[in-house]
C-alpha positions as CSV (number, residue, x, y, z in Angstrom):
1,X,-46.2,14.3,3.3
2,X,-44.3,11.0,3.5
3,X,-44.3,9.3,0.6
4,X,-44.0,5.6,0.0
5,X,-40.4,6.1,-1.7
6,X,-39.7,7.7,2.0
7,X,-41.0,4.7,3.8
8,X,-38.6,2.8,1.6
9,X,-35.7,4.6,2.2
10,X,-36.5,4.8,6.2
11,X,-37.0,0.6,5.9
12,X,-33.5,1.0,4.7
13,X,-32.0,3.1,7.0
14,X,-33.6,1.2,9.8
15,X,-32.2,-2.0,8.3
16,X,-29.1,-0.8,8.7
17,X,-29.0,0.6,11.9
18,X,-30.2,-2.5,12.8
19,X,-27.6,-4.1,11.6
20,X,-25.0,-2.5,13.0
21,X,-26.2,-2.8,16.5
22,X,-26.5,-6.7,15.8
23,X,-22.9,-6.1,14.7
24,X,-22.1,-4.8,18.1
25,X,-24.2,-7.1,20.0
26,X,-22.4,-10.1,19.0
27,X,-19.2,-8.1,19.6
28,X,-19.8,-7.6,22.8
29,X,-20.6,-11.5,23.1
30,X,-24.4,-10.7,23.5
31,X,-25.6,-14.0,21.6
32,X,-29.7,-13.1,22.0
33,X,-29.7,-9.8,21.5
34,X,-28.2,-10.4,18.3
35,X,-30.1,-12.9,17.6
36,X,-33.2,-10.2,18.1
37,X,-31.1,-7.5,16.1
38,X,-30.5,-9.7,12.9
39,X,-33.8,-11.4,13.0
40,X,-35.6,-7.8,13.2
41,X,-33.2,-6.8,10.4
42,X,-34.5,-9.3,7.9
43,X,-37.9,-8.6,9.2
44,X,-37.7,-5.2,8.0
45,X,-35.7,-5.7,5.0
46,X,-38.5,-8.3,4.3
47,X,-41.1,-5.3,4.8
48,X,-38.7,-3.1,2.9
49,X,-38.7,-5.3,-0.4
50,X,-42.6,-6.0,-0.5
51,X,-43.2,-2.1,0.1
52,X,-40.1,-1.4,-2.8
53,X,-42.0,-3.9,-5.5
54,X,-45.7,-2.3,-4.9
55,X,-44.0,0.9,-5.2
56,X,-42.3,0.3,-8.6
57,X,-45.3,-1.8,-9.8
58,X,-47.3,1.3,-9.5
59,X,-45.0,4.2,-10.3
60,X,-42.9,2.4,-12.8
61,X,-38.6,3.6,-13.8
62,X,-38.1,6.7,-11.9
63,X,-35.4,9.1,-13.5
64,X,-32.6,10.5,-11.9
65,X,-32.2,14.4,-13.2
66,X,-28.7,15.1,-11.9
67,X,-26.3,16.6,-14.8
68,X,-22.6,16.5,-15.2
69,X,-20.2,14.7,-12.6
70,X,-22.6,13.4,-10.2
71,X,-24.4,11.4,-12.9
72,X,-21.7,8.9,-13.1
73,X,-21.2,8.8,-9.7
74,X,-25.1,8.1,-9.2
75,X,-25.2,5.2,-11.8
76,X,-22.0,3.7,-10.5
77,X,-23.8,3.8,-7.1
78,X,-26.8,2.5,-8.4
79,X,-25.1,-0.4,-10.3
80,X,-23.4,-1.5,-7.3
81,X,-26.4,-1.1,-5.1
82,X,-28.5,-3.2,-7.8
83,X,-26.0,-6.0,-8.3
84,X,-25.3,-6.4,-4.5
85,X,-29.2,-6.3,-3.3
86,X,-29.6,-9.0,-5.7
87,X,-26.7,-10.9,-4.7
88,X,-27.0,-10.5,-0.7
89,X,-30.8,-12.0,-0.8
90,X,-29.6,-15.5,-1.0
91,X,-26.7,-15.0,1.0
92,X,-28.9,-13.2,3.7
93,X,-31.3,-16.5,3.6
94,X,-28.0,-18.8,3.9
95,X,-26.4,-17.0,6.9
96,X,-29.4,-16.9,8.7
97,X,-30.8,-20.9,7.7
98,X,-26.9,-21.8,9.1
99,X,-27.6,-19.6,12.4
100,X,-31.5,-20.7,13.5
101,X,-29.7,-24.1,12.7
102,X,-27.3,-23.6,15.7
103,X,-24.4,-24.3,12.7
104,X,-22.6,-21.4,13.8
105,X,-18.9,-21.9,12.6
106,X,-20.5,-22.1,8.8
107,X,-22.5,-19.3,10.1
108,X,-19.7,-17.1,11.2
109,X,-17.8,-17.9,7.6
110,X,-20.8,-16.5,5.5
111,X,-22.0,-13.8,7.7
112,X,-18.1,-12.2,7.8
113,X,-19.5,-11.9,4.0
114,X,-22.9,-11.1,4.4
115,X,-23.0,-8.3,7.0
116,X,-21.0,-5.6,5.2
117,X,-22.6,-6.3,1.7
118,X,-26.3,-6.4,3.7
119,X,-25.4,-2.9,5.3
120,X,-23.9,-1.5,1.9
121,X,-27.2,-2.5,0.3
122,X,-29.0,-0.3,2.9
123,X,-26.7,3.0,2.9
124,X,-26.6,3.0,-0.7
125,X,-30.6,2.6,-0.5
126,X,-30.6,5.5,1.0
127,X,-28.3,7.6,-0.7
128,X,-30.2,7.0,-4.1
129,X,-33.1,7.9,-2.4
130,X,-31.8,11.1,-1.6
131,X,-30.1,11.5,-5.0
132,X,-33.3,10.5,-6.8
133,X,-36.2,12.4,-4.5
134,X,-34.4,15.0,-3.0
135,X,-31.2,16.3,-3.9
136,X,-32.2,15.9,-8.1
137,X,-35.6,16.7,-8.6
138,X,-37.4,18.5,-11.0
């Protein structure tokens, strides 16, 4: 059964992935398909977040069971992860205010910023999902 903390970590994933092709896009110069890559991005990091809040409204703290050297390592992942996905929302909204408003060498400065923080946000996502609901269960 997929479980909503699935859905969560797969609106991460695909956040991500997402990402990094928009990453590519604008590499390759392909202004409009990175347009459509970033925009469908925040899209589903938008979905992500509403789906992440119901979730923890309704389930509440979930604990991580790991014991010994990977419980450091998990909290120090989580802590970063936590701090960053805090700090990248405002960041995301500025980079992409600066774009839609075709201000693209302010956009360029913040979004050198923004895009590895953004995709950090959504590996680690994943990875304490893993850590959390499948690797360290009970």
């Amino acid at each position: 059964m997929f479980s909503q903390a699935a859905l969560n970590a797969t609106l991460n994933g695909v956040s991500g992935i997402l990402l990094a092709c928009g990453y590519a896009a604008i590499r390759a110069r392909k202004i409009q398909i990175h347009k459509r890559f970033m925009i469908s991005a925040f899209i589903v990091s938008c979905v992500f977040l509403v789906s992440y809040l119901i979730y923890h409204y309704r389930v509440g703290h979930v604990a991580f069971h790991g014991h010994g050297w990977i419980r450091p390592v998990y909290f120090v992942l989580l802590t970063s992860h936590t701090i960053l996905a805090i700090t990248i929302v405002p960041m995301i909204l500025i980079t992409l205010r600066r774009a839609l408003l075709e201000k693209f060498d302010k956009h360029k400065i913040i979004a050198r910023w923004t895009l590895p923080l953004w995709f950090y946000v959504c590996v680690t996502g994943v990875i304490v999902y893993l850590m959390v609901y499948q690797i360290y269960v009970r």
